[in-house]
C-alpha positions in Angstrom: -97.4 -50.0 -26.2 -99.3 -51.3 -23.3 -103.4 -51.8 -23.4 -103.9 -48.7 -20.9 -105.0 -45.7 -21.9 -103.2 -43.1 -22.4 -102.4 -40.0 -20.3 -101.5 -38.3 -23.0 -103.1 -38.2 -26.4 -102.2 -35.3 -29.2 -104.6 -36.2 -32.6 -104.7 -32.7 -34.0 -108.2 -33.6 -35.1 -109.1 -30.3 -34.5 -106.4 -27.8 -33.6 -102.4 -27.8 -32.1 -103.7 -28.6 -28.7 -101.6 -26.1 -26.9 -97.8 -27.2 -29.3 -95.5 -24.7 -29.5 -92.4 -23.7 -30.5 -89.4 -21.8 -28.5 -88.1 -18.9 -29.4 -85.1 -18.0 -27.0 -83.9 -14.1 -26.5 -81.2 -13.7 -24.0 -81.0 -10.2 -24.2 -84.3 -9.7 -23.0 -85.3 -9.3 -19.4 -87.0 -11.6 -17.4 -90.1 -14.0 -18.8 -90.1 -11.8 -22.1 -87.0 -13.3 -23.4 -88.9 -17.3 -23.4 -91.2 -16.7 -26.4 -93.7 -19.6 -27.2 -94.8 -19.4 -31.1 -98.1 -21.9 -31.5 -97.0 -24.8 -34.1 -99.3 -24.5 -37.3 -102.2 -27.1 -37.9 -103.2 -29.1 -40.8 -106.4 -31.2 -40.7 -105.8 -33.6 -42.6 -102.4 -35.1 -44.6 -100.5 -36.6 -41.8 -100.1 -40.4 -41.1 -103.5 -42.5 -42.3 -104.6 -38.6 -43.5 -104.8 -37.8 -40.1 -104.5 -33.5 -38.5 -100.6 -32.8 -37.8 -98.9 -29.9 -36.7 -95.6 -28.0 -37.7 -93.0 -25.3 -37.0 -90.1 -24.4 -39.0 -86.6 -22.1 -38.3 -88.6 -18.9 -38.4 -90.1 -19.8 -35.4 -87.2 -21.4 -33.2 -84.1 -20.6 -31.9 -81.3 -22.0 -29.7 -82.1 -22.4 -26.1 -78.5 -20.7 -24.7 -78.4 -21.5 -20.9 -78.7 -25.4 -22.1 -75.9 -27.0 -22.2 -75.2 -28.4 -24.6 -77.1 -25.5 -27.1 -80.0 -27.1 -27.9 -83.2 -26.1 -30.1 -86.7 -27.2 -28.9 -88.8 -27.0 -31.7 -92.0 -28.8 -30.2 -93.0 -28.2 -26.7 -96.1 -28.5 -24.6 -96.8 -27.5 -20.8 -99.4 -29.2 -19.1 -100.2 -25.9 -17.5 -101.4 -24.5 -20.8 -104.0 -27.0 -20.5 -104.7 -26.6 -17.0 -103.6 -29.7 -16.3 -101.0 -30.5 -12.7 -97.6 -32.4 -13.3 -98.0 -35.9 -14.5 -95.4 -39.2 -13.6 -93.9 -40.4 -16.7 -91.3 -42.6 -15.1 -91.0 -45.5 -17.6 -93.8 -44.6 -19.6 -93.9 -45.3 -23.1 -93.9 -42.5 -26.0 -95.3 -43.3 -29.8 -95.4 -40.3 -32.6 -95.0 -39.6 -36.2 -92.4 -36.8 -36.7 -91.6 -35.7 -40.7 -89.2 -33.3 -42.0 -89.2 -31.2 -44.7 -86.0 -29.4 -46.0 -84.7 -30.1 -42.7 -81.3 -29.3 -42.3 -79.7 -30.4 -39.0 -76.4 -30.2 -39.6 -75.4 -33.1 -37.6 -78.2 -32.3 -35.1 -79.5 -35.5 -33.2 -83.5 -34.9 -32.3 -84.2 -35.7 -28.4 -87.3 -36.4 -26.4 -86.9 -34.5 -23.2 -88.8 -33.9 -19.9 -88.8 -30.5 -17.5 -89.2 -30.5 -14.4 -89.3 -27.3 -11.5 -85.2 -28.3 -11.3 -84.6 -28.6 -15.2 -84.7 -30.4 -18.0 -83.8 -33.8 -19.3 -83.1 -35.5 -22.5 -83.2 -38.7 -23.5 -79.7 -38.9 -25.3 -79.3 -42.5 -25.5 -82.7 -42.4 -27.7 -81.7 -40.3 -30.9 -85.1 -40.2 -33.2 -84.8 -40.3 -36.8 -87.1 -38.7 -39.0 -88.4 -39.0 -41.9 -87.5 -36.9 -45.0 -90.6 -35.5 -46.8 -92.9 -38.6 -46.2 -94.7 -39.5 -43.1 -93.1 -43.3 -42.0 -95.2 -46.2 -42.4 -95.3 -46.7 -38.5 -95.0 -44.2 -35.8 -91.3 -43.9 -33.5 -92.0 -45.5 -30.3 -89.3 -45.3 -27.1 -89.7 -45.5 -23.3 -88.6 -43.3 -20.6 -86.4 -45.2 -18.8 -86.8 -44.1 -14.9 -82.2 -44.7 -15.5 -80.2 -40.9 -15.3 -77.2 -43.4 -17.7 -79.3 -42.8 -20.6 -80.1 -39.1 -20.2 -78.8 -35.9 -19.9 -79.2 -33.1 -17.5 -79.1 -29.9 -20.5 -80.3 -27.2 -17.5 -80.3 -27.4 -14.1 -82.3 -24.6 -12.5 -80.0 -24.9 -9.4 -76.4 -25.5 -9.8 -76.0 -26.1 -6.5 -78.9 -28.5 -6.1 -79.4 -30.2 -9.3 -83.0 -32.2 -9.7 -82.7 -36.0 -10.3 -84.1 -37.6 -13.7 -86.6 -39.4 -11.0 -87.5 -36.2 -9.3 -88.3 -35.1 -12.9 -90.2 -37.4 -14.4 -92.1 -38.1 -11.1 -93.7 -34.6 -12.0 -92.9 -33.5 -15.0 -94.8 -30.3 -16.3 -93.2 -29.3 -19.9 -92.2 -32.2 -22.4 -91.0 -31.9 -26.2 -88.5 -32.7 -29.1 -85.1 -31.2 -29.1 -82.2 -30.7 -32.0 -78.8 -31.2 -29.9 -75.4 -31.2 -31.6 -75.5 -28.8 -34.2 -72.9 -26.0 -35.4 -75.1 -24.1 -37.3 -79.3 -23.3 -36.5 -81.1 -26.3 -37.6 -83.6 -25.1 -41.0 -86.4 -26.4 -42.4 -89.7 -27.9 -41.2 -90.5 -30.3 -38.5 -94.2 -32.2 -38.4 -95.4 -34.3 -35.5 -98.5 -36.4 -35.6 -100.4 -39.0 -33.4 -98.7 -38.5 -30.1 -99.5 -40.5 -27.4 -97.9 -41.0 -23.6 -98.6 -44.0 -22.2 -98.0 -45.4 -18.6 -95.8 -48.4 -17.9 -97.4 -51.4 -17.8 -98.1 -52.8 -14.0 
C-alpha cells in the first residue's frame, strides 16, 4: 500500500458502516425484489481484537441476472453514505476476510466494482480465506484499470455495455462475491480492516 490516505476506510470500531448483504428475489416486482440485509457487528475479536462484521446464508442468495450466478455476500454503496461515485482505477484494496463453516462448494470469492452500466469482477484475483481464524496479515490486491483480468457479470445495457474504465472511473457499489458454485454457498463470511487506497502518483 502506498503512504496516501485512504479514500476508503471500514474499521467497524463502532458499527457496520452501512455493509450489507444481498438478498436476490426474481419473482418480485421492481426495487422490492434487491433486498439489502445489514451484516452483523462485533466490537471487538477480529484481526489485533479489532470490530468486524458478518453475514451468513440466511442472509444471501444468488444474484440471477449475473452471469455467471454469483452471490454477493458483502456490499456497500457509497450512496448509503451520502457519499458521490469515487475513481478506483488502479487503486489498491487491503482486508481481513474469515470463514466460518463456509462451504463454497468450489466457489472462488471476487472483489467487484458497479457502476450505472454494471458490474465487474476481478476474476484474475481469486481471494482465499481463512478457515475459522483471522490471517496473520490482511489480503491486499489492486484494481488493475486492464478489462483481461476482469469480468463483465451484468451489463445493464446489452446493447451498450459499460467499459471496466467507465466503471471504475465512478464506481458507486463495491463488494465480495462467491462465483462458481453448484450449490448456495453456507456458512459465515467476516471482513475486517478495509481500506481503498489510491494509486500511487
Amino acid at each position: 500500500m502506498n503512504n496516501k490516505p485512504p479514500i476508503v476506510q471500514n474499521t467497524f470500531a463502532k458499527g457496520p458502516e452501512g455493509w450489507c448483504a444481498y438478498d436476490y428475489h426474481a419473482s418480485l416486482i421492481g426495487p422490492t425484489r434487491n433486498i439489502f440485509i445489514l451484516t452483523t457487528w462485533q466490537s471487538e475479536g477480529g484481526p489485533q481484537n479489532a470490530g468486524y462484521v458478518w453475514a451468513d446464508n440466511a442472509r444471501w442468495s444468488a444474484d440471477t441476472p449475473e452471469q455467471p450466478l454469483s452471490i454477493l455476500p458483502l456490499l456497500f454503496y457509497l450512496s448509503w453514505a451520502n457519499q458521490d461515485p469515487i475513481d478506483l482505477r488502479d487503486a489498491q484494496v487491503s482486508v481481513y476476510l474469515r470463514g466460518d463453516d463456509l462451504r463454497l462448494d468450489a466457489a472462488r470469492c471476487l472483489f467487484w466494482v458497479h457502476g450505472a452500466g454494471g458490474r465487474w469482477h476481478l476474476a484474475s484475483q481469486p481471494l482465499p480465506i481463512s478457515d475459522g481464524a483471522w490471517s496473520a496479515d490482511p489480503l491486499r490486491f489492486t484494481l488493475a484499470n486492464d478489462e483481461a483480468l476482469w469480468h463483465h457479470s451484468w451489463p445493464r445495457d446489452d446493447q451498450h455495455p459499460s467499459s471496466l474504465n467507465d466503471i471504475l472511473t465512478r464506481t458507486i457499489s463495491y463488494g465480495f462475491s462467491f462465483v462458481g458454485f453448484s450449490s448456495e454457498v453456507t456458512g459465515r463470511l467476516s471482513m475486517s480492516q478495509f481500506e481503498i487506497e489510491s494509486a500511487a502518483p
